[in-house]
N, C-alpha and C positions, 0 to 999 in steps of 0.2 A: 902600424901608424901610431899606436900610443906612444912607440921609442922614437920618433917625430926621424926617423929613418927608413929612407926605401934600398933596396938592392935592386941594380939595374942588371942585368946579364947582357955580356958582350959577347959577339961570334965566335970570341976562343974560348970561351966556356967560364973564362973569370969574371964573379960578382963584383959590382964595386958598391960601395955604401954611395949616399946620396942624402945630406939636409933633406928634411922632409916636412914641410908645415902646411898645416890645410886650413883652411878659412870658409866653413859651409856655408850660403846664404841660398833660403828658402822668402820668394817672395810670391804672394799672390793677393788679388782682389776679393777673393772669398774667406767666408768665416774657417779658422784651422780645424777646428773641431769637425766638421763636416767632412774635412778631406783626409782625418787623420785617428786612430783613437788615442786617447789618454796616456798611454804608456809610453810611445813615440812621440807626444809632445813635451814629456819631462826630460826626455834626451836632448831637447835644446835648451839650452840654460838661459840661454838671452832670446827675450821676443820684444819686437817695437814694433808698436803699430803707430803708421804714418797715417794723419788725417788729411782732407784736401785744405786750400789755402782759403785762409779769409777773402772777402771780394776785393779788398784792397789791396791783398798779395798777388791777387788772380789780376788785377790791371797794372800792376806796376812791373809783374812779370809780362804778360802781354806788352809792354810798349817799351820793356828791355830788350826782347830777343827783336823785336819789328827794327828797333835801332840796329842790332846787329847783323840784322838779315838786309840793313837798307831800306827800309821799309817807311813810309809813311805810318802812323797809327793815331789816330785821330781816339782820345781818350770816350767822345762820346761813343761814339761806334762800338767800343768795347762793352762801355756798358748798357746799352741796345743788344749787343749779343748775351749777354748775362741775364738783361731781365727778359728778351723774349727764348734763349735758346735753354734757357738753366732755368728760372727760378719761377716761370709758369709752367713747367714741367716735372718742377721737382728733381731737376736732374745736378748731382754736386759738381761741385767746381772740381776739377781735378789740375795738378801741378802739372803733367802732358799734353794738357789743352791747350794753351797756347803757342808751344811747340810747332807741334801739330796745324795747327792755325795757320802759324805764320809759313813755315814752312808750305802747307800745299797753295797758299794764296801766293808766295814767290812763285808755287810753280805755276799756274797758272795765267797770271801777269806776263812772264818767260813765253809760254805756249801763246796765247794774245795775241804779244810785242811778235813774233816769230811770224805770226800767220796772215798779222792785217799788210795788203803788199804797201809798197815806197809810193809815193805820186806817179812815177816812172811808169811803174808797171801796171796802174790802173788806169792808165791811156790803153794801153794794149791790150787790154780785156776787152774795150766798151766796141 
């Protein structure tokens, strides 16, 4: 791998060379050091750590992806979620939260829209 070359082997027995570049990314929510010792953390040359978004990023992301999901998002509602779901909890804002969010509340609305019947068919239930 350092000759940024791999050999592939074919069924008739001839190697062929192969461009070879590799790109490692190590990502996780936990401290490294805990998951790793000291020697193996010098073997990575580049470390970035991603912080979560100011509350201003965290709503203006929320009411980008609601636009793109179709969504209604009402800006106060967001931040009713932020100060009762996050920040009398102590819990950080994170940049997959409102993903997440909006996404299982599309599903949801979907499942709803799906199940409440037509007028049609709630004559024929009663």
């Amino acid at each position: 791998m350092e000759k940024h070359v791999d050999y592939l082997s074919l069924p008739s027995g001839r190697q062929v060379s192969v461009p070879f570049e590799l790109l490692l990314i190590f990502s996780t929510n936990l401290e490294p050091r805990d998951l790793v010792d000291e020697a193996f953390l010098r073997r990575i040359p580049y470390k970035i750590e991603v912080h979560g978004p100011e509350e201003r990023e965290f709503v203006e992301l929320f009411v980008d992806l609601a636009k793109k999901a179709d969504c209604e998002c009402d800006v106060e509602a967001v931040r009713y979620l932020i100060e009762h779901h996050y920040r009398t909890v102590h819990r950080p804002l994170r940049y997959c939260h409102p993903r997440t969010c909006c996404g299982r509340s599309a599903t949801i609305a979907s499942f709803m829209a799906a199940r409440r019947p037509s007028p049609a068919r709630r004559w024929k239930w009663r």
